[in-house]
C-alpha positions in Angstrom: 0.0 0.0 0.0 1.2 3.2 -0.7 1.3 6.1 1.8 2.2 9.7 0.6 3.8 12.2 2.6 2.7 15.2 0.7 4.9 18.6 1.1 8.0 17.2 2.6 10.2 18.6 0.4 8.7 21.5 -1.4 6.9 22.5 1.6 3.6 22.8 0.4 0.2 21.1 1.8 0.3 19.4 -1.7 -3.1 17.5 -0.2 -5.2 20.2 0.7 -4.3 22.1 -2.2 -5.4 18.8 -4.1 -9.0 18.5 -1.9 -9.7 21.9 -2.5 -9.0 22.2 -6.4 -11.4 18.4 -6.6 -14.3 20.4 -4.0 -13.9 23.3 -6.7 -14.4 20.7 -9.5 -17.1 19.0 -7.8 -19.0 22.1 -7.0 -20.1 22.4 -10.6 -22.6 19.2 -9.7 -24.5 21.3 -6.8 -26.8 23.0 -9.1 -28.1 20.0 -10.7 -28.1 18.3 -7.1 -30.2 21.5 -6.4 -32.6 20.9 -9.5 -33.1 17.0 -8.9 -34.4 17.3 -5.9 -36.6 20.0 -6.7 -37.8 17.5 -9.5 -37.8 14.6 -6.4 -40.4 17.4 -4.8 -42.3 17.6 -8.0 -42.7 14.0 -8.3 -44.2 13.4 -4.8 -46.6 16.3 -5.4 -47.9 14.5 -8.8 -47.9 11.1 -7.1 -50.2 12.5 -4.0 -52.5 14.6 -6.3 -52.6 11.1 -8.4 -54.0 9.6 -5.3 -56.7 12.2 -4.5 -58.3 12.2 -7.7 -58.4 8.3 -7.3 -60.5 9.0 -4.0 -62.7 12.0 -5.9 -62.7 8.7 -8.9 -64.0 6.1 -5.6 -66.2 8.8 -4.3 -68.2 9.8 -7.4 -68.4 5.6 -7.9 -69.9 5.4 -4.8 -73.4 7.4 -5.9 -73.3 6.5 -9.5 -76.4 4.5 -10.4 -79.7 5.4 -8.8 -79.9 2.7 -6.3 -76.6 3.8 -4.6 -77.5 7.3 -5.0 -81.0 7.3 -3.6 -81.0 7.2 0.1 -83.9 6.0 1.9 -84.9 4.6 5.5 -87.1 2.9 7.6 -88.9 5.1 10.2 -89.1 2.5 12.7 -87.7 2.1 16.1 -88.4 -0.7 18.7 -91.7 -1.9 17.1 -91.7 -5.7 19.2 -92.9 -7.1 16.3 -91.0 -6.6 12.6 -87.6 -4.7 11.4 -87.1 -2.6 8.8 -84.4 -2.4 6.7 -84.9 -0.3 3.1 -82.5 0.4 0.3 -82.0 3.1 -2.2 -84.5 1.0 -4.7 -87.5 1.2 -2.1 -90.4 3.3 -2.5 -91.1 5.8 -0.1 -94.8 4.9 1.7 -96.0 4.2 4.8 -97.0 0.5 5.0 -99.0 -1.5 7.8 -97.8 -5.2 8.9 -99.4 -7.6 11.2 -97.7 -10.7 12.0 -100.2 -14.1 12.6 -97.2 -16.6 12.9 -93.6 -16.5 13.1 -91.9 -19.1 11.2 -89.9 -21.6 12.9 -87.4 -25.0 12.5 -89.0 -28.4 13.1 -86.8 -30.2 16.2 -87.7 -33.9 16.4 -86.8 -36.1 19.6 -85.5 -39.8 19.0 -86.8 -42.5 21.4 -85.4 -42.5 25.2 -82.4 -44.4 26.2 -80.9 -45.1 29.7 -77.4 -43.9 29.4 -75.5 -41.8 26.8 -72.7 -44.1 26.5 -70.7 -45.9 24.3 -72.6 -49.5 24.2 -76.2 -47.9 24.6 -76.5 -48.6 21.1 -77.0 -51.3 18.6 -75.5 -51.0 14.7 -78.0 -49.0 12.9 -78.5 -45.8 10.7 -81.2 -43.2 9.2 -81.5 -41.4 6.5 -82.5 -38.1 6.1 -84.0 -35.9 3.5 -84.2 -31.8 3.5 -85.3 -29.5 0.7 -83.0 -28.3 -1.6 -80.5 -31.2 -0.5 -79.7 -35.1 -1.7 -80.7 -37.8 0.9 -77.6 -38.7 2.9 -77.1 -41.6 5.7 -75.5 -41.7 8.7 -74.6 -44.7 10.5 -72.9 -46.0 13.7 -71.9 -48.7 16.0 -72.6 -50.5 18.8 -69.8 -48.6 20.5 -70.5 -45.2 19.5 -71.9 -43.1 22.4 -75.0 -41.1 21.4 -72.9 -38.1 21.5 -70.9 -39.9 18.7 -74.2 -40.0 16.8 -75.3 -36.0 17.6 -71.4 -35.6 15.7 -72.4 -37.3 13.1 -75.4 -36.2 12.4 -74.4 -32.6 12.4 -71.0 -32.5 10.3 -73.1 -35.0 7.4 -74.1 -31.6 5.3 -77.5 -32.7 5.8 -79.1 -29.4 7.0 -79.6 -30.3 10.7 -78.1 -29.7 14.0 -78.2 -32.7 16.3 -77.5 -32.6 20.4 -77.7 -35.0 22.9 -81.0 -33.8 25.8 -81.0 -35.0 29.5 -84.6 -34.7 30.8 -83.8 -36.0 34.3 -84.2 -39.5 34.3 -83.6 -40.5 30.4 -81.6 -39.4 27.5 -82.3 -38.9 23.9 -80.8 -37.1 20.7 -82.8 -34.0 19.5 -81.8 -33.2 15.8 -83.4 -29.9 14.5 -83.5 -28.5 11.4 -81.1 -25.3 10.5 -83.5 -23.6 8.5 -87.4 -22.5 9.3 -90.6 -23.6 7.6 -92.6 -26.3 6.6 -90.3 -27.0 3.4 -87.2 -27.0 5.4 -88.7 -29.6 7.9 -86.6 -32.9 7.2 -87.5 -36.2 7.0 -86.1 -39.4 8.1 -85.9 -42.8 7.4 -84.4 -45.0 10.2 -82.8 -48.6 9.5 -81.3 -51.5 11.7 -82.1 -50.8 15.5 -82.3 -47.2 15.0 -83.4 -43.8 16.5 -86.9 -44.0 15.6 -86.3 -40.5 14.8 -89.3 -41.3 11.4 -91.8 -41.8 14.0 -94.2 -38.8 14.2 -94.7 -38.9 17.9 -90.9 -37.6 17.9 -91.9 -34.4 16.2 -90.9 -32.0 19.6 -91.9 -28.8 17.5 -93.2 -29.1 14.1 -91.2 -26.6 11.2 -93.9 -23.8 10.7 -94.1 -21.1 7.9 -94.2 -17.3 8.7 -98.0 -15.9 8.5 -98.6 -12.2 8.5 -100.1 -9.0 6.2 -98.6 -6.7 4.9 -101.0 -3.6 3.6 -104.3 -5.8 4.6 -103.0 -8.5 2.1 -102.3 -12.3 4.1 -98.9 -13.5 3.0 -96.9 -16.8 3.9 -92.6 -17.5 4.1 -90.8 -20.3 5.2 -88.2 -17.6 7.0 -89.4 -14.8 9.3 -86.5 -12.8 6.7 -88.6 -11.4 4.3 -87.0 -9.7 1.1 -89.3 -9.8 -1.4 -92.9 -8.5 -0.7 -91.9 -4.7 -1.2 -89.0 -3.8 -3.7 -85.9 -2.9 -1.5 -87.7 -3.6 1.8 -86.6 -6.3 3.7 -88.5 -7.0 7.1 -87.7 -9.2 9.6 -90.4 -11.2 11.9 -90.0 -10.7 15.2 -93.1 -11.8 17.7 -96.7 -12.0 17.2 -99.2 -9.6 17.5 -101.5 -10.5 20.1 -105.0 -10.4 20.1 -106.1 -5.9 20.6 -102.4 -5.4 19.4 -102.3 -2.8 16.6 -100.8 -3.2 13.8 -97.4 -1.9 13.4 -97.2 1.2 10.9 -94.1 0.9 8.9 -92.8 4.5 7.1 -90.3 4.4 4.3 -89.2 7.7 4.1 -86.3 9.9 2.2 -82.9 9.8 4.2 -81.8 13.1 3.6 -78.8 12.8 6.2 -77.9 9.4 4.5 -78.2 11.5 0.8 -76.2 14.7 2.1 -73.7 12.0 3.9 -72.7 10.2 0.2 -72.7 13.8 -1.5 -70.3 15.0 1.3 -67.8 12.3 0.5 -67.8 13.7 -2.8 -67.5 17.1 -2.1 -64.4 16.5 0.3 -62.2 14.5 -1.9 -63.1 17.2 -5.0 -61.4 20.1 -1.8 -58.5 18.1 -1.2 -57.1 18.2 -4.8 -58.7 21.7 -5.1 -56.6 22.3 -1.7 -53.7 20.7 -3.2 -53.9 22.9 -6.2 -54.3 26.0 -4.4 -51.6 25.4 -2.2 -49.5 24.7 -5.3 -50.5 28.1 -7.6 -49.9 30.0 -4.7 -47.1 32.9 -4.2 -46.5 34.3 -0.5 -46.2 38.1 -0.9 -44.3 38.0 2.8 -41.7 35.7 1.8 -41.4 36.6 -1.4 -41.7 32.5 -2.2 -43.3 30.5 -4.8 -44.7 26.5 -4.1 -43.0 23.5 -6.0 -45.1 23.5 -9.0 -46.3 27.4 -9.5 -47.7 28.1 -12.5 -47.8 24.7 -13.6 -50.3 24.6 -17.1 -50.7 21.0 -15.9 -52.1 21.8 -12.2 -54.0 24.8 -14.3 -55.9 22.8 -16.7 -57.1 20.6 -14.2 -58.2 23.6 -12.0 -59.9 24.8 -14.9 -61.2 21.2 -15.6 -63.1 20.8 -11.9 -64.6 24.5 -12.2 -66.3 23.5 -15.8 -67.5 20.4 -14.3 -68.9 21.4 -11.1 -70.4 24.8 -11.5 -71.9 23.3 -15.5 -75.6 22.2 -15.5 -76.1 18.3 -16.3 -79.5 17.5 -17.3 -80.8 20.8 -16.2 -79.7 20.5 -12.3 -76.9 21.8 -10.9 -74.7 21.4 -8.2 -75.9 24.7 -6.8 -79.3 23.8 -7.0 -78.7 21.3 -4.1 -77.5 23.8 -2.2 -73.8 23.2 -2.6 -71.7 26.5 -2.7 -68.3 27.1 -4.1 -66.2 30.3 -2.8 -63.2 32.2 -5.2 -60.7 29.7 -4.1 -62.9 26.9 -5.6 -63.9 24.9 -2.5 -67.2 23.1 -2.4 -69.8 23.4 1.2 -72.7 22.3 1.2 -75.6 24.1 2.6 -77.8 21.7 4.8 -81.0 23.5 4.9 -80.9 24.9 1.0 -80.3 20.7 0.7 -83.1 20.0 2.6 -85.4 21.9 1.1 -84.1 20.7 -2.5 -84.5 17.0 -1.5 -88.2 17.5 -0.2 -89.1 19.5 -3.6 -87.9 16.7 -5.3 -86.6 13.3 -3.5 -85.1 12.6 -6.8 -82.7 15.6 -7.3 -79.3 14.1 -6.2 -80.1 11.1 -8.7 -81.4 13.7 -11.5 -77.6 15.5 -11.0 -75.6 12.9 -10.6 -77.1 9.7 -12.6 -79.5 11.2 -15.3 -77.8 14.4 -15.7 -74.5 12.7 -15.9 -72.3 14.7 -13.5 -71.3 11.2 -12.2 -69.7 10.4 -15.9 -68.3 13.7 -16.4 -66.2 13.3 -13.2 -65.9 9.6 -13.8 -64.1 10.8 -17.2 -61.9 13.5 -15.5 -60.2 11.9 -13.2 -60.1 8.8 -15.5 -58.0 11.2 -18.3 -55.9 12.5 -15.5 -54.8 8.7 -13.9 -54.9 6.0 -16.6 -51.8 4.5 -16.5 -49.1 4.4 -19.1 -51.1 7.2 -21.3 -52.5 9.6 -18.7 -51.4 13.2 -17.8 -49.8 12.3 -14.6 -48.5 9.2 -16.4 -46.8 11.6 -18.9 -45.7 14.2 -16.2 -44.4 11.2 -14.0 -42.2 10.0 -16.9 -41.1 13.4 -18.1 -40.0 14.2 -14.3 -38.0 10.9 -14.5 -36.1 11.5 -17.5 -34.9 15.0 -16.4 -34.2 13.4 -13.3 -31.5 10.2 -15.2 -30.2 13.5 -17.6 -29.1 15.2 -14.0 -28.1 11.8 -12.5 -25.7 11.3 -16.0 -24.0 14.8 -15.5 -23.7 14.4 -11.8 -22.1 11.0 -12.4 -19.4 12.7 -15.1 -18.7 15.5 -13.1 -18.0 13.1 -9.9 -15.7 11.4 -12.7 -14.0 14.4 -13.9 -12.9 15.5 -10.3 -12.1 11.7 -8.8 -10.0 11.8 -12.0 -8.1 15.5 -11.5 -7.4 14.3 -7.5 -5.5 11.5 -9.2 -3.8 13.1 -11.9 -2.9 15.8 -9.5 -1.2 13.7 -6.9 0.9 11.6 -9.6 1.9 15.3 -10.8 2.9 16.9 -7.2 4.5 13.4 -6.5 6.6 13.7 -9.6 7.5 17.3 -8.4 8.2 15.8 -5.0 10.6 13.6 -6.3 12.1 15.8 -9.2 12.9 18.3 -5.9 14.7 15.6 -3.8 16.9 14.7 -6.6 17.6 18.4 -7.0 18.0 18.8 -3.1 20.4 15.2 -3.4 22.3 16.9 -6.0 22.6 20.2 -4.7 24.1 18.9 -0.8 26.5 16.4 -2.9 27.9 19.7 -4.7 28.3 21.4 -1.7 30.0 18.4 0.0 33.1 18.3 -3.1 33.1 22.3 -3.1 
């Protein structure tokens, strides 16, 4: 390994004179350090403003078909006998429901034994038959336990739950059926010494459909679910109504915090890129500063782009029209009672802007031109960023190489003048020595 004394003989700092003549070549590359990572600035910018547009792009999905868009809701709390549950294709109307008979799963009993154990039974099997499923057959042993059986019976896909019930004095296996209604009731076929699960006496609680009316018209179900009497109603059976009960009084009715709830979503993703945009085009007459990406015609156009479409008329409605307000610096609020009021004139206006009018695709579109990938304008900005951002890496890179390469051809030169002094010095105390 080499090791230079530098200066020894012509008395100069020969290294520092090298650092600071490679610091002065190297200082050329600060500049474009300077611009790449104002371009590394630029690049997160467009990557976040890619990202809120994608959430304006989710949000404006969200409410755009009438069925997402239309907000409606059952008026009914703590009524002992039905739930109400309405989506955006119900009907607003007040309906009345009285409920005769609850549905309910058949349980049947097998015959009595004395013990649960292993041994208490004799080689046998049944078969049993649901709706909707193929017949399958368990079987077991003389030294399966009747909780053996109860496993079986349960984990054999045939639609039944099976335990093993202790009444005191005598045990027995109670197999009941998972779903409620006279269809659902299963069926059962015993064979060798078996449960006698097929005889009717077993039946504990015989499967029963759902009886009730709805608007004075008698209906039956097989589940006390019930989805389709009333288009995007579903109600669910809860007790009987007893003899002097009144009927319950069921109100669908327009959901105008649930409407003004999905139009907020929209309205705050569309003020986070307006925000970001804003924030962006701004100058700061105190500091005399400008943001990352002023005057961008990029961040521009799409300003331009979300005025057009949010303050245009689609269909003949407007956003204004639903009481949402936009101040000089583009931000969106909406006004609750002007939205109100517009939703009770017409219970169809969000749908009318959004979905009919086609405010829903004009966004839709937007932020679609501004994020598809590979051909889209942040796509394009993103790629023209990175190739300014290679270019500076290159001239950094050579000018690294140009100075790394004057340190070294500096020190072989001082070392030759090193060298070419000592011989001189040699030479000179030699003359001095003869004289």
């Amino acid at each position: 390994m080499a090791i230079n004394f530098t200066g020894l003989i012509s008395g100069l700092d020969t290294g520092s004179l090298i650092d600071q003549l490679v610091a002065a070549q190297r200082a050329a590359a600060t500049p474009l350090e300077t611009q790449k990572t104002n371009l590394g600035r630029q690049k997160s910018i467009v990557t976040d403003l890619g990202s809120n547009l994608r959430a304006l792009a989710d949000a404006v999905k969200a409410i755009d078909t009438a069925s997402e868009v239309r907000s409606v809701k059952a008026q009914v709390t703590d009524d002992p006998h039905v739930a109400v549950a309405a989506s955006g294709t119900a009907a607003t109307a007040t309906h009345t429901m009285r409920v005769t008979t609850t549905a309910r799963a058949q349980v049947v009993s097998s015959k009595t034994f004395a013990s649960q154990d292993a041994g208490v039974l004799s080689a046998g099997g049944v078969t049993i038959s649901s709706a909707g499923r193929d017949p399958v057959s368990v079987s077991w042993g003389s030294s399966d336990s009747l909780a053996d059986v109860a496993n079986r019976i349960r984990g054999s896909g045939a639609g039944v739950d099976a335990s093993v019930l202790y009444d005191g004095s005598s045990y027995r296996l109670v197999v009941s059926a998972r779903d409620t209604g006279t269809a659902a009731a299963p069926t059962f076929v015993d064979s060798g010494d078996g449960l006698d699960l097929a005889n009717p006496a077993g039946v504990m609680t015989p499967g029963r459909n759902a009886a009730f009316t709805l608007d004075g018209i008698p209906m039956t179900r097989g589940s006390n679910v019930v989805s389709d009497a009333l288009t995007g109603v579903t109600f669910t059976l809860k007790d009987e109504h007893e003899v002097g009960d009144a009927d319950s009084v069921l109100p669908i009715v327009l959901d105008k915090e649930g409407a003004r709830g999905k139009l907020q979503k929209l309205v705050d993703a569309h003020n986070a890129i307006n925000s970001q945009i804003q924030g962006q085009l701004s100058y700061s007459g105190t500091t005399k500063t400008t943001a990352t990406l002023f005057g961008d015609s990029m961040l521009r156009g799409l300003q331009l782009a979300l005025g057009n479409v949010t303050t245009s008329s689609h269909g003949g409605a407007t956003l204004s029209g639903l009481g949402v307000k936009r101040d000089n610096t583009g931000k969106l609020t909406i006004d609750t009672t002007a939205f109100d009021k517009a939703l009770e004139a017409d219970g169809d206006a969000v749908e009318k802007l959004m979905v009919t009018g086609g405010l829903a695709t004009k966004l839709t579109e937007l932020t679609e031109q501004y994020t598809r990938s590979g051909d889209g304008i942040l796509a394009s900005k993103t790629s023209g960023i990175d190739a300014r951002i290679k270019l500076y890496d290159n001239q950094i890179a050579s000018i690294d190489k140009a100075a790394t390469d004057l340190g070294a051809r500096l020190e072989r030169q001082f070392s030759a003048l090193e060298q070419a002094m000592a011989q001189l010095q040699s030479q000179s105390s030699y003359l001095s020595a003869i004289l």
